[in-house]
C-alpha positions in Angstrom: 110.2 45.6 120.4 107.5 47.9 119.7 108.3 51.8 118.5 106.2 54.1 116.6 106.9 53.2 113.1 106.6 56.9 111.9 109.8 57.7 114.0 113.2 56.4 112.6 115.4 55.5 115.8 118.5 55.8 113.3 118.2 59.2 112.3 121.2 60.2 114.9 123.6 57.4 114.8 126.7 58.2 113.6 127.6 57.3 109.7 131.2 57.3 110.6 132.5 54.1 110.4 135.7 54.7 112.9 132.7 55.1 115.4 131.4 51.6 115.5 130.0 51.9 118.5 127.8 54.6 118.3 126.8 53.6 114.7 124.0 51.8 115.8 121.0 52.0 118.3 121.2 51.1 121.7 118.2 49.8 123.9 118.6 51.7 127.5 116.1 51.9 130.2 114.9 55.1 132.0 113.4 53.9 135.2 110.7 51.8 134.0 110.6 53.4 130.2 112.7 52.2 127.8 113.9 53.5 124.7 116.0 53.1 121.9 119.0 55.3 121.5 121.3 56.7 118.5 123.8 59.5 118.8 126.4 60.8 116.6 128.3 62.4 119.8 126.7 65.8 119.1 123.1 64.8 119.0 121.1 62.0 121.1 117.5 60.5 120.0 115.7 58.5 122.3 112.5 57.4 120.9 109.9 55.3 123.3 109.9 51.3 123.0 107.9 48.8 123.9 109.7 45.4 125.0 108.0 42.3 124.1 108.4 38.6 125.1 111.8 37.8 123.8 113.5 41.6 123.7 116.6 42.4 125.8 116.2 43.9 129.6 118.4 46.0 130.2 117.6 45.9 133.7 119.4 42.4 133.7 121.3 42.4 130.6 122.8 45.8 130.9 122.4 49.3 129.4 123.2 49.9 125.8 123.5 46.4 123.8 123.8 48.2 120.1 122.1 47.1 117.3 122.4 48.3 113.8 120.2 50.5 111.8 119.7 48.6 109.3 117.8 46.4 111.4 115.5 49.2 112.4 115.0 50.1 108.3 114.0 46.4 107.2 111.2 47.1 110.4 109.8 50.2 109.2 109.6 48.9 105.7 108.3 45.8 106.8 105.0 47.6 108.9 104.4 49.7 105.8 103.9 46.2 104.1 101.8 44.1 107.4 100.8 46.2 110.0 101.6 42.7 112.1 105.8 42.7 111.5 108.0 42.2 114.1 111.4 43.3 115.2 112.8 41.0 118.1 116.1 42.1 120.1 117.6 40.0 121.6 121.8 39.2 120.7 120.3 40.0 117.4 117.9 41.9 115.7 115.1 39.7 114.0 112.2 41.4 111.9 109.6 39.5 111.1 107.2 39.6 108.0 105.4 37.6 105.5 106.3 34.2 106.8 109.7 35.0 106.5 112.9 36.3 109.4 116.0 38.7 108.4 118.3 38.2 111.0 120.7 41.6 112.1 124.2 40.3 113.9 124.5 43.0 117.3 127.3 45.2 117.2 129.9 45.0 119.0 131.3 48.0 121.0 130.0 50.0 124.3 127.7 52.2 124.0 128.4 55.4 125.2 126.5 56.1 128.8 123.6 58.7 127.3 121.8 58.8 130.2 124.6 60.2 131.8 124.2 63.6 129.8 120.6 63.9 130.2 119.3 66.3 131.7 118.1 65.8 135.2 116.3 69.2 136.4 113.5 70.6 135.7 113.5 73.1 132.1 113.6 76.5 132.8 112.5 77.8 130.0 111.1 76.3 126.8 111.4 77.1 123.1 108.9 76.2 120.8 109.5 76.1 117.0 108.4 74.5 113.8 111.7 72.2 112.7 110.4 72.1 109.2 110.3 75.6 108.8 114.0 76.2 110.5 115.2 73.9 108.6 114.1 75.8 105.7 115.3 79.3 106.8 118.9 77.2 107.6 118.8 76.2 104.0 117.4 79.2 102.4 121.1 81.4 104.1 123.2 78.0 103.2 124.1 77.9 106.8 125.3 75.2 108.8 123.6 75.6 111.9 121.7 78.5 113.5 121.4 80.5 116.4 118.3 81.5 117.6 117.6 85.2 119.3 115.1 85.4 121.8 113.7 89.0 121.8 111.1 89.2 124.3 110.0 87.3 127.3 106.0 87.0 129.0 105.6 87.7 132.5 106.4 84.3 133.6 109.9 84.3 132.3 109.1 81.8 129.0 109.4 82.8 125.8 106.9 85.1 124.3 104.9 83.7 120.8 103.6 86.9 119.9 107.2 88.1 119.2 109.2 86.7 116.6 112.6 85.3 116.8 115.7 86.2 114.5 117.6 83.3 113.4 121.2 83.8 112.4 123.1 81.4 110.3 125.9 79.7 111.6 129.0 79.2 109.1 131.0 76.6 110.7 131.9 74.3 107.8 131.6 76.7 104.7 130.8 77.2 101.7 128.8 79.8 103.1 129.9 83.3 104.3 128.7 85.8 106.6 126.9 88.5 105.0 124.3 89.8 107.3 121.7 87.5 106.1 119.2 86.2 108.7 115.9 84.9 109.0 112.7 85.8 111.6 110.3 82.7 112.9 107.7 83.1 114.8 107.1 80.5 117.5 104.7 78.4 118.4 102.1 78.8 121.1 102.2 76.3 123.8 98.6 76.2 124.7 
């Protein structure tokens, strides 16, 4: 299975381990794309794979056979080492490198049915901001989340980037309180 090894198809899975199933990534097809999924229940990834000769179809096999991230790990360390490593799923999850093969047992569980929650229409509007730099305006307030105010709209109803957006932290887990604090971001151009 080929992914881009600079994207981590683990990030979302959950790290609870009363959620077995969802602990791991799944390998579910979107008409003829497939990808890799992980979700936690309150965030889904789906990062673009490449079957090889010897992968899982889900087209036959069924959506969602889980494998765990560990599996996904030893492959991204593995390319950093030989750009040539390989990471086979198929009932298990076999990387390949240096002459040698870690074997990965499949979890066992049902996946939950992500496509079932993705969206189907077309966006009607689109947000575009720098993660890195929420992420550090989150941190900088010791918020748990954020909301983000859109001030100003362009003529065709999208989000205007010459106007900058207010992000308010979220306190939903403490220890943080509400004080008034808040953060501005600017957006980023689309074109």
């Amino acid at each position: 299975m080929k992914f881009d090894r600079h994207k981590d198809p683990a990030a979302c899975a959950a790290k609870e381990s009363t959620r077995y199933a969802v602990q791991g990534i799944a390998v579910v097809e979107k008409g003829d794309a497939t990808f890799l999924a992980a979700t936690d229940g309150r965030s889904l990834s789906m990062v673009r794979a490449y079957p090889e000769d010897g992968d899982d179809m889900p087209s036959i096999l069924g959506q969602g056979r889980v494998y765990p991230p560990a599996a996904f790990a030893a492959a991204r360390r593995a390319c950093k080492r030989k750009a040539d490593a390989a990471l086979t799923l198929n009932g298990s999850a076999c990387v390949q490198a240096d002459g040698s093969t870690t074997e990965f047992a499949r979890v066992d569980g049902a996946f939950p049915d992500v496509l079932g929650i993705v969206p189907k229409g077309k966006a009607v509007q689109t947000l575009r901001v720098n993660a890195e730099l929420l992420a550090r305006l989150q941190k900088a307030m010791g918020a748990n989340g954020v909301a983000i105010e859109i001030h100003e709209l362009d003529g065709t109803g999208q989000v205007d980037p010459t106007f900058p957006l207010t992000i308010r932290p979220l306190y939903m887990e403490g220890p943080g309180t509400d004080d008034g604090s808040f953060g501005i971001l600017m957006p980023i151009r689309g074109d």
